[in-house]
N, C-alpha and C positions, 0 to 999 in steps of 0.2 A: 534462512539458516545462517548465513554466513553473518549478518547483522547481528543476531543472536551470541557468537560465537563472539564478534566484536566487542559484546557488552559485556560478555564472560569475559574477555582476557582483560576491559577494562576495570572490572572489580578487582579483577584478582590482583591486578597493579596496585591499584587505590589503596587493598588492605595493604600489600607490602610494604609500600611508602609509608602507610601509619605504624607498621610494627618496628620498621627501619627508624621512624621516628620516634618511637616508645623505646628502644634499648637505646636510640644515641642519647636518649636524657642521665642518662646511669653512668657513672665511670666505668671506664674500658674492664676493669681487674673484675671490679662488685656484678658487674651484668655476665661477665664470662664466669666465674664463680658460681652464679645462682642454674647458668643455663645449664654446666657440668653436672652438678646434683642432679637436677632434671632430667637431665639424658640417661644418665645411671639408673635414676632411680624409673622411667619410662618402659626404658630399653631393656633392663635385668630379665630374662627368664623369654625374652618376645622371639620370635621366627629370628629374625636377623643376627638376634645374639646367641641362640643355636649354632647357628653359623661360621659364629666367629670361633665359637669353642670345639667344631669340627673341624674347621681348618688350623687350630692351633696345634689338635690332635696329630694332624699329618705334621705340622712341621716342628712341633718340640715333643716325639712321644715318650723322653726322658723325663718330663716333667708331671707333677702330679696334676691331677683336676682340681685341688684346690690355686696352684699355680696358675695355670692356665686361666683358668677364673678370672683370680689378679691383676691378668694381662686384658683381659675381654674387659677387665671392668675402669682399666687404667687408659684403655682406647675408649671407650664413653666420652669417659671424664674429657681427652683429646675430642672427641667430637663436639662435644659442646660447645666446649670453647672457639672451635673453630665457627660453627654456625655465628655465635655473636662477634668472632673476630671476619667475616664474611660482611657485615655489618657497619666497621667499623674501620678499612684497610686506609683508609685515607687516613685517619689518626695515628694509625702505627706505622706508615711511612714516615709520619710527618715529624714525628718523633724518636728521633735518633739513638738514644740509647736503648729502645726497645730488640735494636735488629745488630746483632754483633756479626761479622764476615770474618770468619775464621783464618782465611789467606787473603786475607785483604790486599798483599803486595804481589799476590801473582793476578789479580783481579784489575789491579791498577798497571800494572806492568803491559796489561793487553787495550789501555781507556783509547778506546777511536781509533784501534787497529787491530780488532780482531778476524776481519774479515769475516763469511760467510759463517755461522754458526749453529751448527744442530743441538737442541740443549737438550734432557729431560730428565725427568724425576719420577718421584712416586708417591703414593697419599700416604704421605708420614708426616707429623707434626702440621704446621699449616702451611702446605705444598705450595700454595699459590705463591708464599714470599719466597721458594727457591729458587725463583727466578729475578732477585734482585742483583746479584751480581752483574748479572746482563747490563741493565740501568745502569749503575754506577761502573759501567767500562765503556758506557754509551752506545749500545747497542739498540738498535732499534727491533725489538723483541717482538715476536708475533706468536701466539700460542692454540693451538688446537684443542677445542674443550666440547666436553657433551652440548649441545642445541638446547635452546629451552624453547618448550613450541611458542609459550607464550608472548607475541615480539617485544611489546613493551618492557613485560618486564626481562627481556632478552638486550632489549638496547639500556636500559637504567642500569642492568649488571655491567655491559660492556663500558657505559662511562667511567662508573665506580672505579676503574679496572686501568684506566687510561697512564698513570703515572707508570705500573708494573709491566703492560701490553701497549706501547706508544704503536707499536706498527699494527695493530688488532687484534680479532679475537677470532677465530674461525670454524664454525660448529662442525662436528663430525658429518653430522646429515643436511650439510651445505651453512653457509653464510648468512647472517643473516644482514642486512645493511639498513639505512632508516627506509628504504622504499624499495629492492630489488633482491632475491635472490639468488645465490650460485652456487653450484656444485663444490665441495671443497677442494678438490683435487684444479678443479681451472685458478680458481682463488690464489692456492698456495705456488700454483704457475708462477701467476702474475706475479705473486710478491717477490719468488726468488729469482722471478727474470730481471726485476729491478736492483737484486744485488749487485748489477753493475754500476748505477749511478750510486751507489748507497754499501759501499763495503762493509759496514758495521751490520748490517741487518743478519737476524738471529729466530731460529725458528725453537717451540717448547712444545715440548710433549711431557702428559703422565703418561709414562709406559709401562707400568706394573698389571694391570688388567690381564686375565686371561685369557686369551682368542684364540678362538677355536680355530680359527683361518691362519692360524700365526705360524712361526717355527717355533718345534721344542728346544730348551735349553736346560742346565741345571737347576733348580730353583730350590732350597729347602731338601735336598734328597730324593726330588722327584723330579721327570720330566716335565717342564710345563711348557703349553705354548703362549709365547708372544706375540706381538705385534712388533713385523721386521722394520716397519714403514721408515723411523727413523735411522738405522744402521742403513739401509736402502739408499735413504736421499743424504747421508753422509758421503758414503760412499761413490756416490756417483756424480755428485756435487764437488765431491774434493773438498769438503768444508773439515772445519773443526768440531770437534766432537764433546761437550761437555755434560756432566752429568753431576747432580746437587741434590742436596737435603736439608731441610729447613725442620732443625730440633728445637724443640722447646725445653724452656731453660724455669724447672720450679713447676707450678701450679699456675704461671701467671703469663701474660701476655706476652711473653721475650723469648727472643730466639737467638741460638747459635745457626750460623747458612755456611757452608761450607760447597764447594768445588771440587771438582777432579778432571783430568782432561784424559779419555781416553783413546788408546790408539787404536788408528786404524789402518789395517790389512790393505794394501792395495797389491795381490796376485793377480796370475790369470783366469782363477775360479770366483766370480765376485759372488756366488751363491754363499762358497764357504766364507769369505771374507766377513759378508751380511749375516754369516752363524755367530763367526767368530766375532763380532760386532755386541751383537745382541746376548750372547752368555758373558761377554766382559762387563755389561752394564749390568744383567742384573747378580750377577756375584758381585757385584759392590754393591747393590742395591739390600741383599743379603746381608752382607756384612754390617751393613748400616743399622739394619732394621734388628739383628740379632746383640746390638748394643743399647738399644731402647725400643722390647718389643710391645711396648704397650702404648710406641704413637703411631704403631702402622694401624693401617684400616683393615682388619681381616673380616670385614662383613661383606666384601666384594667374592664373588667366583675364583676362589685361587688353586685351584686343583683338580683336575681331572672329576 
């Protein structure tokens, strides 16, 4: 069984490497163009995009259903692109005018001393770049991200990845390494115990997901629950707190990436501190998203 299972995860690598190879033949703009249509036209009407136009429901119900629609169809269009910009991140780092840093001078202002850093975001626009600013202040970034069971193609994503993630990549349901295993929680140990030799080192999270296990906060006019994890290890770490979103700019490949640094609470109740933590992130996550609602991701669980 287990040999079996081998040979399944090794096709399933092989095809990717070919399809990874089939869109890099295409310029970046024409292969994200064609995937956009696609997704749209796939996606229109299917379970998921149900979805997104009941969670629009809860959180614009001023808006018409044609509206909403709009929104649901203009998040496609963002997913597309992202699928083939997934694809492709090595080219759009590598190429500089693709990725504009809105406060560029408060980004450089912290290069190789920002010490200990909790960062995170949300799936809007192409989330993975909102964590370049990290890079360009020299941070040595490490990011928590869904497992893929698959290892292969679990280690071929994490190389891809290495210019935006220099410190790694860390799956929710443990680590995966070229030969070894581990819980994420000893992982993420280790790497912040080494913030002593390594001041710059920087941890990311997307924190927009719903969890059921989380704290409620504002969200859209309703209670939702978050995940505390990162107000938590702010907090008790003494780190810095930052929080980014990475907007697309057009139809096409370019982003605007933008920063915020927010404060943290240090009382004698670090329960509420960790409240008050996590309702300040996502009211700016809010606000973000309520100025370009059609590159958030509302096909995910966002509401009760």
């Amino acid at each position: 069984m287990h040999r079996l299972l081998d040979i399944r995860h090794r096709l399933e690598y092989a095809l990717l490497r070919l399809v990874f190879g089939i869109v890099r033949l295409f310029p970046l703009d024409a292969a994200s163009d064609f995937m956009a249509k696609m997704t749209q036209r796939i996606s229109k009407g299917g379970r998921r995009h149900k979805k997104a136009i009941a969670n629009l429901e809860i959180a614009y119900p001023e808006k018409s259903p044609e509206e909403r629609e709009a929104i649901a169809m203009e998040m496609w269009d963002n997913i597309g692109r992202v699928i083939v910009e997934t694809m492709q991140i090595d080219r759009i780092l590598a190429d500089a005018d693709r990725i504009e840093i809105e406060n560029l001078p408060m980004v450089l202002r912290y290069k190789d001393k920002m010490g200990a850093t909790i960062a995170a975001t949300m799936h809007f626009g192409n989330w993975e770049l909102a964590s370049w600013p990290l890079a360009l202040a020299g941070s040595r970034t490490a990011a928590v991200y869904r497992l893929i069971n698959n290892p292969y193609v679990d280690a071929y994503l994490q190389e891809k990845r290495k210019a935006l993630f220099p410190g790694g990549l860390f799956g929710k349901a443990g680590y995966k390494g070229r030969s070894t295993g581990f819980s994420t929680a000893r992982m993420l140990g280790r790497f912040l115990r080494q913030r002593g030799r390594n001041d710059t080192a920087s941890l990311g999270f997307v924190a927009d997901v719903y969890d059921r296990g989380g704290i409620a906060v504002p969200f859209f006019g309703q209670q939702v629950k978050f995940t505390p994890f990162p107000a938590l290890l702010v907090r008790r770490l003494n780190a810095r707190m930052w929080i980014g979103r990475c907007v697309r700019l057009g139809k096409q490949s370019r982003f605007r990436v933008n920063v915020v640094e927010v404060k943290v609470p240090k009382t004698e109740n670090e329960d509420e501190d960790i409240r008050a933590i996590t309702a300040s992130m996502h009211k700016q996550f809010e606000d973000w998203i309520r100025e370009n609602p059609g590159q958030f991701m509302w096909t995910n669980k966002r509401f009760v």
